[in-house]
C-alpha positions in Angstrom: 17.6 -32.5 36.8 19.6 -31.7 33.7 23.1 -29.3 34.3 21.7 -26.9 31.9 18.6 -26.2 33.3 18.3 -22.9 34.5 14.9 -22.1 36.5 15.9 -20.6 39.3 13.5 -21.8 42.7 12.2 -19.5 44.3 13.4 -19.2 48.2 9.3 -18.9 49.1 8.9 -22.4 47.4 12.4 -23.7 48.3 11.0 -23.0 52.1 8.1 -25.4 51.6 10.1 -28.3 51.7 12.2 -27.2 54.5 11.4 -29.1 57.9 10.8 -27.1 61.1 14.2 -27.0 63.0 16.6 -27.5 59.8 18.2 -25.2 57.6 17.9 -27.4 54.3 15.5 -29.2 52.7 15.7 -33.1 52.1 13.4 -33.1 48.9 15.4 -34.0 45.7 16.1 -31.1 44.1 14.4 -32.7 40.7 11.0 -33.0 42.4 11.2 -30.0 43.9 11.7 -28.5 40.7 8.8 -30.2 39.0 6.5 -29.1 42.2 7.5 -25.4 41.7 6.7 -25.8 38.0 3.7 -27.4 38.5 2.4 -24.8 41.3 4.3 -21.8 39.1 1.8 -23.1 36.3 -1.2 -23.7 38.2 -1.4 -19.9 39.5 -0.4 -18.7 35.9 -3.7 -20.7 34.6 -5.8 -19.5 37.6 -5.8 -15.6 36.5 -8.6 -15.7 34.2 -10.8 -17.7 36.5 -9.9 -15.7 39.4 -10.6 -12.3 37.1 -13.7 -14.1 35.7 -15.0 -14.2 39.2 -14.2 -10.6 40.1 -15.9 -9.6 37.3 -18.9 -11.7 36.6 -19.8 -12.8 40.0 -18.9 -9.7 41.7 -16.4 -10.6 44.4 -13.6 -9.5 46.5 -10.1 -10.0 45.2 -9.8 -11.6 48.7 -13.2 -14.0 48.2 -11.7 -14.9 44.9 -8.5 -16.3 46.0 -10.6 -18.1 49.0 -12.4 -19.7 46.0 -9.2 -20.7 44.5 -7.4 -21.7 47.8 -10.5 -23.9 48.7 -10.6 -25.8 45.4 -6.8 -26.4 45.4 -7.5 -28.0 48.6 -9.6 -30.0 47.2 -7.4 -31.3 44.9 -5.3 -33.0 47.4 -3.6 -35.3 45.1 -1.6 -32.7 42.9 -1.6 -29.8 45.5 -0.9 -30.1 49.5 -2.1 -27.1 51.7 1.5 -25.4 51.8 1.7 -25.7 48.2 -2.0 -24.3 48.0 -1.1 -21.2 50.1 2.0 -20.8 48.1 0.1 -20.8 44.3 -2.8 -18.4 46.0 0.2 -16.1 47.0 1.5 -16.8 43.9 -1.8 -15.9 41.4 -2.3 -12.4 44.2 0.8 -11.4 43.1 0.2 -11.9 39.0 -3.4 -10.2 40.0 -1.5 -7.0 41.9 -3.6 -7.5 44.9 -3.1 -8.0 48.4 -1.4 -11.2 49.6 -4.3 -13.2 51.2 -4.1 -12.8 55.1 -2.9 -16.8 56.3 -2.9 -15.7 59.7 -7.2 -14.7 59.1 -9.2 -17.9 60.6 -11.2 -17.7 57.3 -8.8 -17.9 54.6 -7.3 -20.7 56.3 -10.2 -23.2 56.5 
């Protein structure tokens, strides 16, 4: 990562790659810059799908970011399911809706 660089991490992503027990994280600070962009990205590029299923199929802000959690899941090899939670978080906050409930059984499966 380049001195001059100046994205600032986020502490919600930064905590991702913290291990349960520690205090820092072991992830070079390069990759964990080019995960956070690529998540940052990712939920930037999800608002007009997810407002393109509010509108035209008539769902919940909360069904909708199901929709997008699921299919981040699915992508397994670019997104894992911390980083998923993190870029549906992420896109509800662009949106101005609720944070998605993690603790709710359905959400998470």
């Amino acid at each position: 990562m380049s001195a001059d660089n100046q994205i600032e991490i986020p502490p919600s992503f930064i905590a991702l790659h913290i291990a349960p027990g520690r205090s820092v994280t072991t992830t070079p600070k390069a990759l964990m810059l080019a995960r956070y962009e690529q998540c940052e990205d990712m939920a930037s590029l999800l608002t007009e799908h997810a407002q393109t299923l509010l509108d035209k199929e008539n769902l919940a802000p909360q069904d909708v970011l199901l929709r997008c959690y699921r299919g981040l899941l699915a992508d397994a090899e670019n997104f894992n399911a911390p980083e998923a939670q993190w870029v549906v978080t992420r896109l509800a906050e662009f949106m101005g809706w609720p944070w998605p409930a993690w603790g709710d059984e359905t959400l998470c499966k």
